[in-house]
C-alpha positions as CSV (number, residue, x, y, z in Angstrom):
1,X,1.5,13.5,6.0
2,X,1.8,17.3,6.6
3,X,4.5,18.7,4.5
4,X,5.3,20.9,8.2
5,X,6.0,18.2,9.9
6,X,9.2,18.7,12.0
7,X,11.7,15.9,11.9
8,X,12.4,15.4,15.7
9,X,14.0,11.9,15.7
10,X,17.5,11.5,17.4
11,X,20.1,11.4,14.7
12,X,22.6,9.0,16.5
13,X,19.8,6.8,17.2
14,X,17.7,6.4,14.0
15,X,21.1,6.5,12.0
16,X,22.3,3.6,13.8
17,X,19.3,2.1,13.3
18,X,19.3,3.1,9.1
19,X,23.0,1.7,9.4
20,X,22.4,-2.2,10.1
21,X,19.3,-2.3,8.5
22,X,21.2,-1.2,5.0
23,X,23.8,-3.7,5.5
24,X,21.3,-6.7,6.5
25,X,18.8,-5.5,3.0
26,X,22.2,-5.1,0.5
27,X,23.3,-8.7,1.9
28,X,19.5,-10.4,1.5
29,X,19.2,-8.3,-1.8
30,X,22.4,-9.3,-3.6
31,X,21.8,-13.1,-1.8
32,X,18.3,-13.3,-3.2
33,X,18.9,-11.2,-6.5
34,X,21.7,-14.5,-7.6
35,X,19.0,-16.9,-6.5
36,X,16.0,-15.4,-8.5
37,X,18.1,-14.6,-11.6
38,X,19.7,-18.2,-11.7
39,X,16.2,-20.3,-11.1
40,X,13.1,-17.5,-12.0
41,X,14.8,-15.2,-15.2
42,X,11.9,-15.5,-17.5
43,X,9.1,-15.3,-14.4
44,X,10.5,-12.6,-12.7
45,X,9.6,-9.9,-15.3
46,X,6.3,-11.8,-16.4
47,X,4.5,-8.8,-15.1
48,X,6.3,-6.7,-17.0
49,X,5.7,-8.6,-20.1
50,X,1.8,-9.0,-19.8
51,X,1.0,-5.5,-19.6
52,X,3.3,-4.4,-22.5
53,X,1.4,-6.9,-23.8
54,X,-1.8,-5.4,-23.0
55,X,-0.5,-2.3,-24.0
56,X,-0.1,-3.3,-27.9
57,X,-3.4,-4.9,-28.9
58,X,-6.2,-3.3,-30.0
59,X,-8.5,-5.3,-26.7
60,X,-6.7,-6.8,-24.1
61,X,-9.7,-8.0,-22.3
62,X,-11.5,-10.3,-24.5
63,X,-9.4,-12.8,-25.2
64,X,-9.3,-12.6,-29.1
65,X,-5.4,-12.3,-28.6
66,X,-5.0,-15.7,-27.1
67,X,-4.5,-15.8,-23.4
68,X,-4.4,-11.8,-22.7
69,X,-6.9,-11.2,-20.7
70,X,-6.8,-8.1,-18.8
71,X,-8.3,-7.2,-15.1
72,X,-6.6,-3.9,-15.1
73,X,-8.7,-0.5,-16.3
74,X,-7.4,1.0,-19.3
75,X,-5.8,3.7,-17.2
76,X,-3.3,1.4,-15.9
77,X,-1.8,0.6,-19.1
78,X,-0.9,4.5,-19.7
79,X,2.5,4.5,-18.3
80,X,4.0,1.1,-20.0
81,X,2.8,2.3,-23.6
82,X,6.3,4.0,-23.9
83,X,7.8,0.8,-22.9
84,X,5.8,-1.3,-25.3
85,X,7.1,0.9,-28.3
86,X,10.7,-0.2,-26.8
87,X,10.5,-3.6,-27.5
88,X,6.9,-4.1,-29.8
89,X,8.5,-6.6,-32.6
90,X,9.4,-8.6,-29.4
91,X,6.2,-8.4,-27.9
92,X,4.6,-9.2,-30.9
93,X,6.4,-12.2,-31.9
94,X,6.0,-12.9,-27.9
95,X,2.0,-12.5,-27.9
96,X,2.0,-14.9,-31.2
97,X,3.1,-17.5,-29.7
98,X,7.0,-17.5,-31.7
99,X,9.3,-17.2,-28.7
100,X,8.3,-17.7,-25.0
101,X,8.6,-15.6,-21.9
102,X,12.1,-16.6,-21.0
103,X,13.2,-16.1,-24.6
104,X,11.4,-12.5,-24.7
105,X,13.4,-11.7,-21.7
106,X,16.9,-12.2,-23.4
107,X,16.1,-9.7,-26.3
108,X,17.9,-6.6,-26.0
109,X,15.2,-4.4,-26.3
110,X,12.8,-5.9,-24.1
111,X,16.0,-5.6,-21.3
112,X,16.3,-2.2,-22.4
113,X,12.7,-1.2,-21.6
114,X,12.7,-3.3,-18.6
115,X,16.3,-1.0,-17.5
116,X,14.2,2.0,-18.1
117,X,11.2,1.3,-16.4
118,X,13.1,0.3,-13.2
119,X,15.6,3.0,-13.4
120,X,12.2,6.1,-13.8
121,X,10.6,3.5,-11.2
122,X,13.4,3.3,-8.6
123,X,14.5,7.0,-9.0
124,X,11.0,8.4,-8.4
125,X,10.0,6.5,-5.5
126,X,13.9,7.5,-3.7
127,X,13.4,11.0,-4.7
128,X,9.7,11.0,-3.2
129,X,11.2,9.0,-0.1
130,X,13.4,12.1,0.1
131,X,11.2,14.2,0.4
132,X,9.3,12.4,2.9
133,X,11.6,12.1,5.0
134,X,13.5,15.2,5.2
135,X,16.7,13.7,6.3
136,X,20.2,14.5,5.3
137,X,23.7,13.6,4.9
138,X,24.3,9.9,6.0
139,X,20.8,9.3,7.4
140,X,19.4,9.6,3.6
141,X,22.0,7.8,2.2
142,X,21.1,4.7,4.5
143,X,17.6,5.1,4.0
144,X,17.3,5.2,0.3
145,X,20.0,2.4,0.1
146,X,17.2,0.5,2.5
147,X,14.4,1.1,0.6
148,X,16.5,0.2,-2.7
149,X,16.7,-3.6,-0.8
150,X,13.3,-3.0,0.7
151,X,12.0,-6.8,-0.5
152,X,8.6,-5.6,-1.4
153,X,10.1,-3.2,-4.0
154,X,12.7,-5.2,-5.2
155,X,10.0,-7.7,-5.9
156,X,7.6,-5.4,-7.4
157,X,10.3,-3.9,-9.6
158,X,11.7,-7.4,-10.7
159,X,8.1,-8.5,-11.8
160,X,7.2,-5.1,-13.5
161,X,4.4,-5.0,-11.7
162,X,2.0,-1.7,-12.2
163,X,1.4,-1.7,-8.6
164,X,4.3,0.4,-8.8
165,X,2.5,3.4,-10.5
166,X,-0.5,3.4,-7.3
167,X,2.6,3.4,-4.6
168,X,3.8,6.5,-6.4
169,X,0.7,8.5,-6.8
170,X,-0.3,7.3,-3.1
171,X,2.8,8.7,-2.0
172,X,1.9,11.9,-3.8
173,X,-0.9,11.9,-1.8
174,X,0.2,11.9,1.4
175,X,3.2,14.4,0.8
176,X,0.2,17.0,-0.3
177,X,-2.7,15.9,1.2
178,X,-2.6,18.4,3.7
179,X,-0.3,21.1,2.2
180,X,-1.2,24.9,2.7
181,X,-0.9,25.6,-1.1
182,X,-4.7,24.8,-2.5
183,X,-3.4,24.0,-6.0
184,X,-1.1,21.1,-4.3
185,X,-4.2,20.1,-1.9
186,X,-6.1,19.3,-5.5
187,X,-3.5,17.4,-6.9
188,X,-3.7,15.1,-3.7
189,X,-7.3,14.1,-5.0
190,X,-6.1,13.7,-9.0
191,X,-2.7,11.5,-7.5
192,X,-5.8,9.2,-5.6
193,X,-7.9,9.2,-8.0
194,X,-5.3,7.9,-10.0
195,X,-4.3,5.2,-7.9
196,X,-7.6,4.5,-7.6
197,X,-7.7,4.1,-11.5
198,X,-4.8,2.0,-11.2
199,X,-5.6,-0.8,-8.2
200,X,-8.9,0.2,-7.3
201,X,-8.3,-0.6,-4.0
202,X,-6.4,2.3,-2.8
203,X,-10.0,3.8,-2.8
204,X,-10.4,2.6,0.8
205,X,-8.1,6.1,1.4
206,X,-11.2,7.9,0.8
207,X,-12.0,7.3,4.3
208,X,-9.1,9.7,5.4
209,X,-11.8,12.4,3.4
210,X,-14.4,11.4,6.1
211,X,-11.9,11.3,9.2
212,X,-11.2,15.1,8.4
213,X,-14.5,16.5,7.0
214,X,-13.2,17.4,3.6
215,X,-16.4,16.5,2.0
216,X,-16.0,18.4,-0.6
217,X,-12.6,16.8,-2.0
218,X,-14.2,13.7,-1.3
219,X,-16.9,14.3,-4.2
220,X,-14.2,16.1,-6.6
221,X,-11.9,12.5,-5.7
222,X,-15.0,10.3,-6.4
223,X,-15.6,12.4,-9.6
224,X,-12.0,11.9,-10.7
225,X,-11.9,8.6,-10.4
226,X,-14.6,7.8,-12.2
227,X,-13.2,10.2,-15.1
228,X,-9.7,8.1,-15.0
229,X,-11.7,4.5,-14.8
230,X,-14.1,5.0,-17.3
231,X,-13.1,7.9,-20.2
232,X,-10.0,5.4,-21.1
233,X,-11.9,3.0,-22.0
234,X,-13.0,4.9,-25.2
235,X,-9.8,4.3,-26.5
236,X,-10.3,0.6,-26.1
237,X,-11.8,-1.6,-28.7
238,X,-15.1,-2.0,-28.2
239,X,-15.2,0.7,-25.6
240,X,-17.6,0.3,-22.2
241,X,-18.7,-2.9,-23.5
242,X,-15.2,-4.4,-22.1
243,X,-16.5,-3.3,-18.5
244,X,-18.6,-6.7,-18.3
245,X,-14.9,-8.5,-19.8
246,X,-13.1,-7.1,-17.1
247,X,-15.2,-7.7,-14.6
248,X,-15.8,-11.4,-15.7
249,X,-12.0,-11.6,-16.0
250,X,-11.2,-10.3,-12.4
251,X,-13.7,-12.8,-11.0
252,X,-12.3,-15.5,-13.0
253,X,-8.5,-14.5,-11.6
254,X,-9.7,-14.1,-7.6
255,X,-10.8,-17.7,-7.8
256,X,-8.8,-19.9,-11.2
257,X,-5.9,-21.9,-10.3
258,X,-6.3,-22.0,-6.7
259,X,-4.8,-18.7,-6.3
260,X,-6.7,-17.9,-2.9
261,X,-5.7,-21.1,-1.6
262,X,-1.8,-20.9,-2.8
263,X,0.5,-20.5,-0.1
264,X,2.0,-17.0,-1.4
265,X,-1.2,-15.2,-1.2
266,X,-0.8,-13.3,1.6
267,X,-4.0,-11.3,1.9
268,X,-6.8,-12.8,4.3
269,X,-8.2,-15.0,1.6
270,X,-5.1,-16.6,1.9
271,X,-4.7,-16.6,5.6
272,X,-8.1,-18.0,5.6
273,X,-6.7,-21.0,3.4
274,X,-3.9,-22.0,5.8
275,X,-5.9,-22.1,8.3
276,X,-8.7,-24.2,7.4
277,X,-5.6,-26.4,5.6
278,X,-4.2,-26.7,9.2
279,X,-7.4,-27.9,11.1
280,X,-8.8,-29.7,8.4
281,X,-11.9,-27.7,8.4
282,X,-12.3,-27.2,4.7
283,X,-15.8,-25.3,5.2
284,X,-13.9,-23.0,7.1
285,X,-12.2,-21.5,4.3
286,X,-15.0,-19.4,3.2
287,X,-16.5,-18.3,6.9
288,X,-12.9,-16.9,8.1
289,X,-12.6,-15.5,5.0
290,X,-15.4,-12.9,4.7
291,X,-14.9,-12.5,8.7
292,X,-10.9,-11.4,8.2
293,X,-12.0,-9.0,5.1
294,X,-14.9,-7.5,5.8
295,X,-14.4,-7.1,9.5
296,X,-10.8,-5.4,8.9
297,X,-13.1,-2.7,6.4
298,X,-15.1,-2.2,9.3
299,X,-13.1,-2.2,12.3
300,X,-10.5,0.3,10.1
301,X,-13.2,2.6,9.2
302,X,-14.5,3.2,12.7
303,X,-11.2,3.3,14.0
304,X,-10.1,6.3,11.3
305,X,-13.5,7.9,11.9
306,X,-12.7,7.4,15.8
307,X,-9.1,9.0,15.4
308,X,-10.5,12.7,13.7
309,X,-8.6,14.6,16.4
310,X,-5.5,11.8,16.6
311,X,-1.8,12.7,17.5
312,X,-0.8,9.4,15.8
313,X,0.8,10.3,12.8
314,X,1.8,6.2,11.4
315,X,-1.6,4.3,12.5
316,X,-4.0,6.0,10.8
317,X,-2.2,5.2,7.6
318,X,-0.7,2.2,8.5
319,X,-4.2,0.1,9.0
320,X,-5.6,1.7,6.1
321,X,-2.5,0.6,3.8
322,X,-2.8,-3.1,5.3
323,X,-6.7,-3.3,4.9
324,X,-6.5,-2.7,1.5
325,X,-3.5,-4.7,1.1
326,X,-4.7,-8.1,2.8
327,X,-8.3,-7.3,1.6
328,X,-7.3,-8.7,-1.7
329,X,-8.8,-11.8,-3.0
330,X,-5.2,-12.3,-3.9
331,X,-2.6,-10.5,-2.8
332,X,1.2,-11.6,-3.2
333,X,4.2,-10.2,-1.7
334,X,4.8,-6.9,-3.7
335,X,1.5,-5.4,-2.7
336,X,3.4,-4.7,1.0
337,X,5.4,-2.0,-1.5
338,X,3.0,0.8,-0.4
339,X,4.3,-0.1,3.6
340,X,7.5,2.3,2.3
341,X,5.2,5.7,3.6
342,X,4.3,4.3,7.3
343,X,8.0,2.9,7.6
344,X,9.0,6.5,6.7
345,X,6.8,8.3,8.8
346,X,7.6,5.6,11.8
347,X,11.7,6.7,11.6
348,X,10.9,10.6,11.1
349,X,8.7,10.1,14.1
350,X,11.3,7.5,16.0
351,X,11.2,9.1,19.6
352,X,7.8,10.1,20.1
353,X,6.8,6.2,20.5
354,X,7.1,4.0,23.4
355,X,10.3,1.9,23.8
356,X,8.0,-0.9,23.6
357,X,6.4,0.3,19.9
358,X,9.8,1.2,18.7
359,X,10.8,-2.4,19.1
360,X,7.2,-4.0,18.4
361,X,7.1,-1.9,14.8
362,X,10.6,-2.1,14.0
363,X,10.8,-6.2,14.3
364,X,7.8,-6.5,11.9
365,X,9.0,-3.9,9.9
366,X,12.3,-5.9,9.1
367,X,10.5,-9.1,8.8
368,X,9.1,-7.9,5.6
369,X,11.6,-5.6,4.4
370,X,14.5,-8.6,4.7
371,X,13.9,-12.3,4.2
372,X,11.9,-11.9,0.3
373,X,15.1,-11.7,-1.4
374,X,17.5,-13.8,0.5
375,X,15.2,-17.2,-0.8
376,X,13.2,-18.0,2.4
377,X,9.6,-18.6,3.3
378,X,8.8,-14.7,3.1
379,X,5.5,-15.2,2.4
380,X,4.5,-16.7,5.8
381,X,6.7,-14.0,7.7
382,X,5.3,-11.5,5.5
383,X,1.7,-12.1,5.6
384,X,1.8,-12.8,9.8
385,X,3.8,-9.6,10.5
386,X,1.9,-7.4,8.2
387,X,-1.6,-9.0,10.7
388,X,0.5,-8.0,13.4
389,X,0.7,-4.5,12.5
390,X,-2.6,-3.9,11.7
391,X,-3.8,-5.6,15.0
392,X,-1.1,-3.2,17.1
393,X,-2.6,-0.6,15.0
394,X,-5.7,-1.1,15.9
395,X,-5.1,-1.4,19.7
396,X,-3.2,2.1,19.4
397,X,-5.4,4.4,17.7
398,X,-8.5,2.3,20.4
399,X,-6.2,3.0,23.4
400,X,-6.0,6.5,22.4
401,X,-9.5,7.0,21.6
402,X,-10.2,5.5,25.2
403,X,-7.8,7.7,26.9
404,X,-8.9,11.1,25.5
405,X,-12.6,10.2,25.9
406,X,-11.7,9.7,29.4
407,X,-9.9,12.7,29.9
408,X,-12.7,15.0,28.7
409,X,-15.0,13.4,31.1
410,X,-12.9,14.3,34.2
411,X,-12.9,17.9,32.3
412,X,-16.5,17.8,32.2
413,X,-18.2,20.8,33.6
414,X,-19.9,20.8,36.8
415,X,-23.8,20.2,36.3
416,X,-26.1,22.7,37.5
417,X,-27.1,20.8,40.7
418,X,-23.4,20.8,41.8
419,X,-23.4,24.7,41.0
420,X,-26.5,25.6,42.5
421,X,-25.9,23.2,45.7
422,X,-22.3,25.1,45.9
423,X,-23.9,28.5,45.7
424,X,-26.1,27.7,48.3
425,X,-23.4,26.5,50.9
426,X,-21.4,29.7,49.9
427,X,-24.7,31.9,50.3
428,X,-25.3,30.1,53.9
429,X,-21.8,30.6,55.1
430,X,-21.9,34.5,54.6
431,X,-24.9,34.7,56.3
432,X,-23.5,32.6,59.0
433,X,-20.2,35.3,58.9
């Protein structure tokens, strides 16, 4: 998102707007925050506790600590190590098998990291939102208080999940991606490559490279993320021998347990599931799929490449977010965290939709931003809106497409038949005169 870019949004409306949707997250948030603490303590920071376990061994990926088993590059555990130190004993005691999860949650120092992380966590991301946003007085207050509540991130923070850590640097990425200072234009492509690093998937935003032929940061980005993947993993036991462990490991996750049938995956795998479940077409599983995945790649990278000279300013990163997002073998409800930048740019850029998009965006919007916390089925709701927007995005960045290609046919200049044919009739009526 240009750092220029103008807020032009009507205050009265988008305040109003920022108003009920902070009351309706604090109520679902402080609702679902009693529910989760009373039934889930222990799970809801198991995240947390898996990669500072990760973080303390000398090889989280081949399983010679018992069940730790890493599908996360080495680059991903950077951030936690200070939070490991916090609470190591703990941990220890933790990955030996003395105390269990919910018991590791009660020791004061493992709440004390867990306090810190979400406190650097939350503050960064507001601060960043911020600055994205540009607003002021009351407006900012009501939108950091929303995206406080925003379920996805209360969810995300709650697990400890590092997913937090890609959101961040992706959001660095945007705010500089097409800055005028050069130096801030470069750390764009170190912020990706580190999300990259991080989630992998958040390499799909290479594309945005392509879309604007910036070849050349597209190459120092690749290069970057290679560094960040790789060069950590010298500091790993057994160093670039563990790439075959994590890769085994990740394949064993995607498909152990039934986790791309369970009904809180929301990516397409999962989508898939349900709807082979509901026809009783088992064999469809598989088919629909590869089709839901593979096509959304597809269809999102034509419709980016298609959109080069596009005056949307959400779409473009809105499908692109989602793809990666629902491409996920699994994919629960705190990868929608990184839905925080199009919900941004959306409100900054309120009145220049349709009444129709205002209200079509906004209602899917606060489907997912709402119902996670206050205990109900967020999953489904999460995982059909979140289709829904990348379908609407889709049809808008096509329609647009359409439209303009239209427009510079009609522009089209005259051929040299219909010049030379109108010469002559001009020619033949002066020497009629």
């Amino acid at each position: 998102m240009n750092e220029q870019t103008i807020n032009q949004t009507k205050p009265d409306t988008v305040q109003k707007i920022l108003f009920w949707t902070m009351l309706a997250s604090i109520i679902t948030f402080v609702a679902g925050l009693i529910i989760y603490a009373c039934s889930y303590w222990g799970h809801m920071f198991s995240d947390f506790a898996e990669t500072l376990s990760y973080c303390i061994v000398k090889n989280p990926y081949t399983g010679e600590y018992g069940n730790i088993h890493s599908i996360y590059p080495p680059f991903a555990f950077l951030p936690f190590y200070l939070f490991a130190l916090i609470c190591k004993p703990a941990l220890t005691q933790y990955i030996d098998g003395a105390i269990t999860l919910e018991q590791l949650a009660k020791t004061p120092s493992f709440i004390i990291s867990f306090l810190l992380f979400y406190a650097i966590c939350m503050a960064i991301v507001l601060l960043l939102s911020a600055k994205m946003s540009k607003f002021k007085g009351k407006k900012l207050a009501y939108l950091l208080v929303s995206i406080f509540c925003f379920a996805p991130f209360a969810f995300c923070l709650f697990r400890g999940n590092n997913i937090i850590f890609a959101c961040i640097l992706v959001m660095l990425f945007f705010m500089m991606y097409n800055s005028e200072k050069r130096w801030q234009r470069e750390l764009a492509n170190v912020c990706l490559a580190g999300a990259v690093a991080v989630k992998i998937y958040p390499a799909l935003l290479l594309i945005f490279f392509v879309k604007d032929r910036r070849f050349l940061d597209l190459l120092k980005t690749l290069l970057y993320s290679v560094a960040l993947i790789f060069l950590p993993f010298l500091l790993i036991k057994g160093g670039f021998a563990n790439i075959k462990e994590i890769w085994n490991n990740f394949t064993h996750f995607n498909g152990g347990e039934g986790r791309d049938a369970s009904w809180n995956n929301i990516g397409f795998d999962g989508l898939a599931s349900k709807i082979a479940t509901l026809l009783h077409l088992p064999v469809l599983h598989s088919i629909l799929s590869k089709l839901f995945r593979f096509g959304s790649i597809i269809v999102t990278i034509v419709a980016l490449c298609l959109s080069h000279n596009s005056k949307q300013k959400m779409q473009p990163v809105l499908i692109t977010l989602l793809t990666y997002e629902l491409f996920q073998g699994v994919s629960y409800a705190y990868t929608l965290v990184f839905l925080i930048i199009p919900i941004i740019i959306y409100l900054v850029n309120f009145e220049e939709y349709s009444k129709l998009n205002k209200i079509y965006y906004g209602t899917c919007f606060a489907v997912i931003a709402l119902p996670l916390m206050a205990g109900l089925n967020f999953f489904l709701f999460a995982q059909l809106s979140a289709v829904c927007l990348l379908v609407k995005g889709y049809i808008d960045l096509f329609k647009e497409y359409s439209t303009s290609k239209k427009g510079k046919k009609l522009e089209t200049p005259q051929t040299n038949e219909q010049t030379e044919d109108k010469a002559k009739a001009i020619e033949s009526a002066e020497q009629q005169n």
